[in-house]
N, C-alpha and C positions, 0 to 999 in steps of 0.2 A: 297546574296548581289547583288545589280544590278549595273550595270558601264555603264556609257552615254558617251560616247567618241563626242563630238562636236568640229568641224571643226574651227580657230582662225577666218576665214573668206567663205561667202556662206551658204548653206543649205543643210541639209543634219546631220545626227549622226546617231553611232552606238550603239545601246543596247545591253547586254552580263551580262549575269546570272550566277555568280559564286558558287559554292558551299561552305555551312558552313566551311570545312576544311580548304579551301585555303583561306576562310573571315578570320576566325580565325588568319593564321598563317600573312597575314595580317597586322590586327590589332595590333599583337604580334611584329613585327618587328617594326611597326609605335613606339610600348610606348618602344620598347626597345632601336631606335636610335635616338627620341625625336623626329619625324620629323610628318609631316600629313600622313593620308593614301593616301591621292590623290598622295602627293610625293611619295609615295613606290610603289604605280601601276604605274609612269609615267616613273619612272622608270625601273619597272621588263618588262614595254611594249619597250620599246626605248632602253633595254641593256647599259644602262649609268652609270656603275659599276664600280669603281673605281679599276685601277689592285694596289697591293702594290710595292713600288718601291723598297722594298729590300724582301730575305724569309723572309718568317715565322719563319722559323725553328730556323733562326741564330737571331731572334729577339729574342722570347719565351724562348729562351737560354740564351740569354743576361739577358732578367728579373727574369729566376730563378736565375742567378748567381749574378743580385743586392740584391732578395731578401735575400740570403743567407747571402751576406753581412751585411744587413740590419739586418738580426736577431742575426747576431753575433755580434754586435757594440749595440744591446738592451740587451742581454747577460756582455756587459762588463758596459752598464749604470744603470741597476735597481741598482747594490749593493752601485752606488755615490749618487742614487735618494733616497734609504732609509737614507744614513748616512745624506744626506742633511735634510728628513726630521726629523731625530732622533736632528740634530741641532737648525733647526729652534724650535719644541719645547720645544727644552731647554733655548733659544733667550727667550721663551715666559713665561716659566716661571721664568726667571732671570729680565723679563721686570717687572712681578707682584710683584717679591720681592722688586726689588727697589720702587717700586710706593710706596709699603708698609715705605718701608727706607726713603723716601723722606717726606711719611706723618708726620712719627715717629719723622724725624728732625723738621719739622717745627712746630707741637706739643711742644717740646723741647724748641727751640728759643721762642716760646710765653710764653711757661713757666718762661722762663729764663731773657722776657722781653728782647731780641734781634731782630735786625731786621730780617724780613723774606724773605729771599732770592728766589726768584721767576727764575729757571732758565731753561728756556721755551727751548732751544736746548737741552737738556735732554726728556725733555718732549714729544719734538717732537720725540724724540727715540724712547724713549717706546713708543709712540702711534702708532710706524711703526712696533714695534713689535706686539704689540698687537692687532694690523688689521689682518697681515698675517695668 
């Protein structure tokens, strides 16, 4: 990789020939901190590195001890996630039977030469069930 260091203002720049390995590593920092490569050289030449304002150590410490948390609070949720969905498809099929039940009535009232009772908030139920 070659790098041309040119002056904001005047005449004059520098050429400098880098090797594959430190192209590479690089490139590698550029797609791993999302930034350009010109930014990660203007940086590694200028020293303009950010220090961290607290350790590490008491950080990286802090995040296992969320994740732990974290995995014991998904330990106490999968067993309400199953029973939720063992619910909902029972919603779904109690929505199918009534649809069934509702045909079956209004079948009936034709039969029977009654009115036919159209009752759309029901309907809209089971159609919420039967989305889900």
């Amino acid at each position: 990789m070659k790098i041309i260091i040119k002056p904001d203002k005047g005449f004059g720049k520098i050429v400098l020939e880098i090797d594959e390995r430190l192209s590479s590593r690089i490139i590698e920092i550029s797609r791993k901190f999302n930034v350009s490569v010109d930014e990660v050289i203007v940086r590694a030449l200028v020293g303009d590195f950010r220090k961290p304002k607290e350790n590490l150590r008491v950080l990286e410490k802090e995040v296992q001890e969320l994740e732990k948390k974290v995995w014991k609070l998904e330990k106490e949720y999968a067993p309400l996630r199953f029973k939720a969905y063992g619910v909902s498809e029972d919603n779904k099929l109690l929505a199918i039977e009534l649809t069934g039940l509702m045909a079956e009535n209004a079948q009936l009232r034709r039969f029977l030469r009654m009115e036919i009772e159209r009752n759309d908030e029901l309907r809209k139920i089971v159609r919420y069930y039967l989305s889900g």
